[in-house]
N, C-alpha and C positions, 0 to 999 in steps of 0.2 A: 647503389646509394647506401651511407650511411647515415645511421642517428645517432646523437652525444646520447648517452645515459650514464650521468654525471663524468667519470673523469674515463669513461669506457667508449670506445665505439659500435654501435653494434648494426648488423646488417635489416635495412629495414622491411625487408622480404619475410626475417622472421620475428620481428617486432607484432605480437597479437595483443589487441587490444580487451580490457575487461569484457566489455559489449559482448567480445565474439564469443570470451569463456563462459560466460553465462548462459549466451544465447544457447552455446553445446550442451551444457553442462544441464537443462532446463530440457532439451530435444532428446538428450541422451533417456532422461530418465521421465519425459511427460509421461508417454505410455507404457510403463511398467509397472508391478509390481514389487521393483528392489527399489530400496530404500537405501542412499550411499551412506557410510557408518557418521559421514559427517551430521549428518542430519534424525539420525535416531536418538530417542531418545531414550530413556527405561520408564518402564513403567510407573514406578515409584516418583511422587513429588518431593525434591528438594526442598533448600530452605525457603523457598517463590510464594510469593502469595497467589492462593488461590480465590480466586472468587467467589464470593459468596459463602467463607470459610467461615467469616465471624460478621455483624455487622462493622469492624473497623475494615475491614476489606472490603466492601461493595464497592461496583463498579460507582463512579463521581459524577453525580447530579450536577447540571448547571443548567440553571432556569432563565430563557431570556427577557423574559417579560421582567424576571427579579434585573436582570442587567439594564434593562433599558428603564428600568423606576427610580427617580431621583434619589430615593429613600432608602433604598438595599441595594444599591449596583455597586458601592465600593466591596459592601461584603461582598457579595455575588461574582464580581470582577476575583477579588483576593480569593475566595474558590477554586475560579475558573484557572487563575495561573498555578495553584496548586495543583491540578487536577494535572497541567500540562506538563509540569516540573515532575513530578510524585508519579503519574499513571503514561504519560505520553498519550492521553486521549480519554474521551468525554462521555456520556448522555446529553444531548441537550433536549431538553425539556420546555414546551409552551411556547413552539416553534413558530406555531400558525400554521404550521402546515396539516393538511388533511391526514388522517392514518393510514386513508385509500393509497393517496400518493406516494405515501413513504414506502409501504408495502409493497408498489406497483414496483419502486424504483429497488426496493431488496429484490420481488422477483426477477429483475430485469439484469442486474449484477449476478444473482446466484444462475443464471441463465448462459451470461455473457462467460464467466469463467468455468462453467463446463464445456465451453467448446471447444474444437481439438485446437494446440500451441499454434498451426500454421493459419486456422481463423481468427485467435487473439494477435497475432503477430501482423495482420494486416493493420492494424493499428499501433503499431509498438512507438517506442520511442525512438523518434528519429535521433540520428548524430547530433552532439552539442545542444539537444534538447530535455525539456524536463516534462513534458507534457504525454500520456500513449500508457499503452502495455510495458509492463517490462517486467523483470528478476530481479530478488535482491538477497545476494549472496554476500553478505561481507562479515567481517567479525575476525579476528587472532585465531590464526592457524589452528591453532590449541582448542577454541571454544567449539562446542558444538555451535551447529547453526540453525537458522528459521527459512523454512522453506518458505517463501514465499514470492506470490504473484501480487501486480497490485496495476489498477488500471486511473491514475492520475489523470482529470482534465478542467478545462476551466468552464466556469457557470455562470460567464456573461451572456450576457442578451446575443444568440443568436449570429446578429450578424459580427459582434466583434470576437466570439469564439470562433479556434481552428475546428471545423466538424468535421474534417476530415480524421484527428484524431477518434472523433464520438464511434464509438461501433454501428454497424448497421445492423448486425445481427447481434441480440433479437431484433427484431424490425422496429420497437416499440421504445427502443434504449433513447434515439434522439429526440424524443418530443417530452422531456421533462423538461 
């Protein structure tokens, strides 16, 4: 069998898909101590902001109670999308939710991603899906990259969530 790739044929036995280079690439190097050059970084900070460098760098407050109040949710809103634009991610603040909970559910993640790649990987991301464990290796040849894992799911009601994505281990991960 072949596959078009673009005006080329090529044999689709050795057509490898991203999924598989990652999945390697994540196996080769879970349990090591080498670090591939793509992903080193130096010690030294470049021109990047750091956090907590000056107050105009602190990580971005977004209060929901200000969002959901007739009277500051446009500022609050205009914030919020700054924060998504400018930082690609948030504090949210005045949540309702208990500090217990949140805490339970940081230890339940820093739990869940210590475990070895073939116990996260019982959950990964299925084919043509966005949902599970997975790696994210991408960025110009040239760029260093971010090592990174990241465990994606949805936070409907129970029955309309997939739980089979949900980890089971820690035993305590599905009941948030």
């Amino acid at each position: 069998r072949t596959r078009t790739g673009g005006s080329m044929e090529i044999d689709a036995d050795l057509v490898v898909t991203r999924a598989e280079i990652t999945d390697a690439a994540a196996a080769t190097f879970a349990d090591s101590t080498v670090i591939p050059d793509r992903y080193a970084r130096p010690d030294e900070v470049g021109d990047g902001v750091v956090v907590g460098d000056d107050e105009s760098h602190e990580l971005p407050l977004v209060d929901m109670a200000r969002l959901l109040d007739s009277e500051s949710s446009e500022a609050e809103t205009a914030k919020l999308g700054s924060a998504c634009r400018d930082w690609g991610f948030f504090q949210l603040t005045n949540h309702g939710l208990d500090e217990s909970v949140v805490q339970e559910m940081k230890n339940n993640a820093m739990q869940f991603f210590r475990l070895p790649l073939e116990k996260k990987n019982a959950v990964g991301i299925r084919a043509g899906g966005l949902r599970g464990f997975g790696h994210h290796f991408s960025g110009p040849s040239r760029d260093k990259l971010d090592w990174a894992e990241s465990l994606i799911l949805t936070t409907q009601e129970n029955e309309q969530a997939n739980m089979e994505l949900w980890p089971a281990d820690p035993p305590t991960f599905r009941y948030f």
